[in-house]
C-alpha positions as CSV (number, residue, x, y, z in Angstrom):
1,X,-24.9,13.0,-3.1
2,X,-22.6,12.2,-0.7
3,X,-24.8,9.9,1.2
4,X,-25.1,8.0,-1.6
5,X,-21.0,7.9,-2.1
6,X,-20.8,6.6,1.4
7,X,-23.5,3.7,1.1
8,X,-21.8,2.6,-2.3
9,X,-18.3,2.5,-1.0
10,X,-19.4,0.5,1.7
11,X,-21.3,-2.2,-0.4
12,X,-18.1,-2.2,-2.7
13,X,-15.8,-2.9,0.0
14,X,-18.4,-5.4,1.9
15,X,-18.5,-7.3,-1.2
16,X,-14.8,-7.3,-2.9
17,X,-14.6,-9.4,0.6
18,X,-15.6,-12.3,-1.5
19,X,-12.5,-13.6,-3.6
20,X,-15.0,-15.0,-6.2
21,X,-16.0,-11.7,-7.0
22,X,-13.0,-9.5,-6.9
23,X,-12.3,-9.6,-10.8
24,X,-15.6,-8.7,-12.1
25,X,-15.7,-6.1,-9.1
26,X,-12.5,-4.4,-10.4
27,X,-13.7,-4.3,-14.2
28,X,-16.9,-2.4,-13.3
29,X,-16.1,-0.7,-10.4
30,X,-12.4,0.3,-10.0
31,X,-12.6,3.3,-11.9
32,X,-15.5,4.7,-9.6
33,X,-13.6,3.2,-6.5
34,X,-10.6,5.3,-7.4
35,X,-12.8,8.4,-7.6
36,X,-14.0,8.0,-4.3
37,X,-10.9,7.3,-2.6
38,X,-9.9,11.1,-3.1
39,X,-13.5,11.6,-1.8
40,X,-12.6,15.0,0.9
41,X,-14.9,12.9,2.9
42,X,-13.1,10.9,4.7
43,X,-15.7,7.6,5.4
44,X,-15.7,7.4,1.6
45,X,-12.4,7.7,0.8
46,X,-12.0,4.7,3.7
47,X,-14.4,2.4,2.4
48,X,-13.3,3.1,-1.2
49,X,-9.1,2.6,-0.1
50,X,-10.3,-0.4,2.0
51,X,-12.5,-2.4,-1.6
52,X,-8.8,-1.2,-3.5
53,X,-7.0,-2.5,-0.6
54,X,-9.0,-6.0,-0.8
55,X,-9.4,-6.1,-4.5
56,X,-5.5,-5.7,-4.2
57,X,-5.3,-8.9,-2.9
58,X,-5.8,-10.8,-6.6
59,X,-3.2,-10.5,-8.9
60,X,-6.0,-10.6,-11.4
61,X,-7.2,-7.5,-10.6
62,X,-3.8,-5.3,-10.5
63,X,-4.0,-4.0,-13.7
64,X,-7.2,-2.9,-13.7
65,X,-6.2,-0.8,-10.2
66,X,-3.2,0.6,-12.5
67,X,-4.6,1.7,-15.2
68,X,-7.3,3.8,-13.6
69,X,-4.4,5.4,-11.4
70,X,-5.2,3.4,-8.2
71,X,-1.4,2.9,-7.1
72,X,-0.6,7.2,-7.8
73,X,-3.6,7.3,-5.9
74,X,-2.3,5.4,-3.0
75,X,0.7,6.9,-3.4
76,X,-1.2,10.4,-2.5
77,X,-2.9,9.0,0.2
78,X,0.0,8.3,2.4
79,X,0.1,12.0,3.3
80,X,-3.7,12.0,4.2
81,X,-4.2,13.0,8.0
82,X,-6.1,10.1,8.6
83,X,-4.7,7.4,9.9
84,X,-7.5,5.1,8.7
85,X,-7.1,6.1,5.1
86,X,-3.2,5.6,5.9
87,X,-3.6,2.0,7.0
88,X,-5.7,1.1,4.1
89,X,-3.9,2.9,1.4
90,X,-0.5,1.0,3.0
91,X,-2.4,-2.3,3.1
92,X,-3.5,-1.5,-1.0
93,X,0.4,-0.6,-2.0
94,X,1.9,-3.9,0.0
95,X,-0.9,-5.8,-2.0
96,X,0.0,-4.0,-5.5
97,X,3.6,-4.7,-4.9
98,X,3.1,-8.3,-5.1
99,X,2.9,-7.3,-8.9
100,X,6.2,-6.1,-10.1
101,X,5.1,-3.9,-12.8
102,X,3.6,-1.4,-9.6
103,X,6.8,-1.0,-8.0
104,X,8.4,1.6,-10.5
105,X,6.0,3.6,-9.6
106,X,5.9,3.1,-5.5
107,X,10.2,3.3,-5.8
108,X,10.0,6.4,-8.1
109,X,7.0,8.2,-5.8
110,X,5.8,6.2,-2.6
111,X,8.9,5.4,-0.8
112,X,9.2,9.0,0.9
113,X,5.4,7.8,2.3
114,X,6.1,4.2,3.3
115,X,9.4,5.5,5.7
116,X,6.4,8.1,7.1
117,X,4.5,5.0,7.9
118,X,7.2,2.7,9.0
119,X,7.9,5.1,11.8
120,X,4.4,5.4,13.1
121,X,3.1,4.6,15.9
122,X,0.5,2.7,14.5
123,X,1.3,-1.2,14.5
124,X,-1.0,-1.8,11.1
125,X,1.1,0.7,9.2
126,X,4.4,-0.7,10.5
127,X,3.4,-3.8,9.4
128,X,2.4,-2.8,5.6
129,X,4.9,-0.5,5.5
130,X,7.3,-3.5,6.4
131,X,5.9,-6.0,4.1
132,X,6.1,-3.4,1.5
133,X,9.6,-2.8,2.2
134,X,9.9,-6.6,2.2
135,X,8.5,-6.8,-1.5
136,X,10.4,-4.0,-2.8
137,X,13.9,-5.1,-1.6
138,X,14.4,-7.7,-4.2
139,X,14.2,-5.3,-6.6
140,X,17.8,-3.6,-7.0
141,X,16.0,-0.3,-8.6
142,X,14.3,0.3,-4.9
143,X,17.7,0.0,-3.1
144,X,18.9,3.6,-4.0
145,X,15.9,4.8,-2.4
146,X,15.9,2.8,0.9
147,X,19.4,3.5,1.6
148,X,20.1,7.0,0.6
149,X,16.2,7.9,1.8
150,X,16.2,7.6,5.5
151,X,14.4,4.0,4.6
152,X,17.6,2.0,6.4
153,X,16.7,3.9,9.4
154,X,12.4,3.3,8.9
155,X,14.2,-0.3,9.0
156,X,15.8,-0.1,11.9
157,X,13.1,1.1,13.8
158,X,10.8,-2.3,12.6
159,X,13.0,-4.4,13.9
160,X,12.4,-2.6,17.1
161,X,8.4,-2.7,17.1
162,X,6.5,-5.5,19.4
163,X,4.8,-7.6,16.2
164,X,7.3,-10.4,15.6
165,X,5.7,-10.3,11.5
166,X,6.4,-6.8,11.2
167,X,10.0,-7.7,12.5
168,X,10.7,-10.0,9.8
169,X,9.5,-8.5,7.0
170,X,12.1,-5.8,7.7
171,X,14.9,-7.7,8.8
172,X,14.3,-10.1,5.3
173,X,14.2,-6.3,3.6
174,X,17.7,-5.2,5.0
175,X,18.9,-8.5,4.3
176,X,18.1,-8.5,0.8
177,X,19.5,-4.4,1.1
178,X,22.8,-5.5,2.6
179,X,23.4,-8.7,0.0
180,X,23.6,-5.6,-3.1
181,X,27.2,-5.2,-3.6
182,X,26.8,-1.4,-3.7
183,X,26.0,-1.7,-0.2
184,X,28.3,-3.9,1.5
């Protein structure tokens, strides 16, 4: 009942609020979470993106996200036509690439999606798309992608946008671009 899928997605994102709780949270519940992120119902799929998206935010709890699919999930989610869904599902991916076994999968398959995002006109998915750019660009596997897929120019733009945060992540993310020999 999709009542009921909205009322549960809410608790679950209410609640993996609470650091204390967002292991145990992500061993019960990220499986189901995942599920109702590809809700076609969009406050679902929101609330459910938004627990990910906070649950993201301990390491602890990455693998359990990636085993039950959450980052190809994400991934997906980039090309929904909300832009709610496309802030959280940005904010879960910046969060998941804090782990670096997650970003073979966003540099294979999400990178198209974060350049989408980075040249929005929305300031929240600047920014994730930014710091995920930011956390990718150590990574010499990603710099393929970002140079020879329009993500130098989704770069470019950042370091035009108003939020000073957003500005740095993407300047640090060229820099680290620009120090690759391949690239000089």
């Amino acid at each position: 009942e999709l009542e009921i899928q909205r009322e549960v997605a809410a608790c679950l994102c209410s609640l993996s609020l609470s650091e204390d709780d967002r292991v145990e949270i992500a061993k019960h519940c990220v499986v189901s979470l995942v599920f109702l992120a590809q809700s076609g119902d969009v406050e679902a799929a929101r609330q459910s993106v938004g627990s990910l998206a906070n649950l993201g935010e301990d390491i602890e709890t990455h693998e359990f996200i990636g085993r039950s699919g959450g980052g190809r999930v994400m991934i997906a989610l980039m090309k929904h036509n909300s832009i709610d869904i496309h802030r959280e599902a940005s904010r879960c991916i910046a969060n998941l690439l804090t782990s670096f076994h997650h970003q073979a999968e966003i540099i294979e398959d999400g990178l198209p999606g974060l350049i989408h995002l980075a040249e929005s006109s929305d300031p929240e998915c600047q920014y994730n798309a930014a710091l995920s750019f930011r956390k990718l660009s150590p990574n010499l596997r990603s710099h393929r992608g970002i140079v020879y897929g329009n993500g130098l120019r989704a770069l470019f733009f950042l370091l035009k946008v108003a939020d000073i945060k957003t500005r740095k992540c993407a300047a640090t993310a060229l820099r680290d671009v620009a120090a690759h020999a391949d690239h000089k």
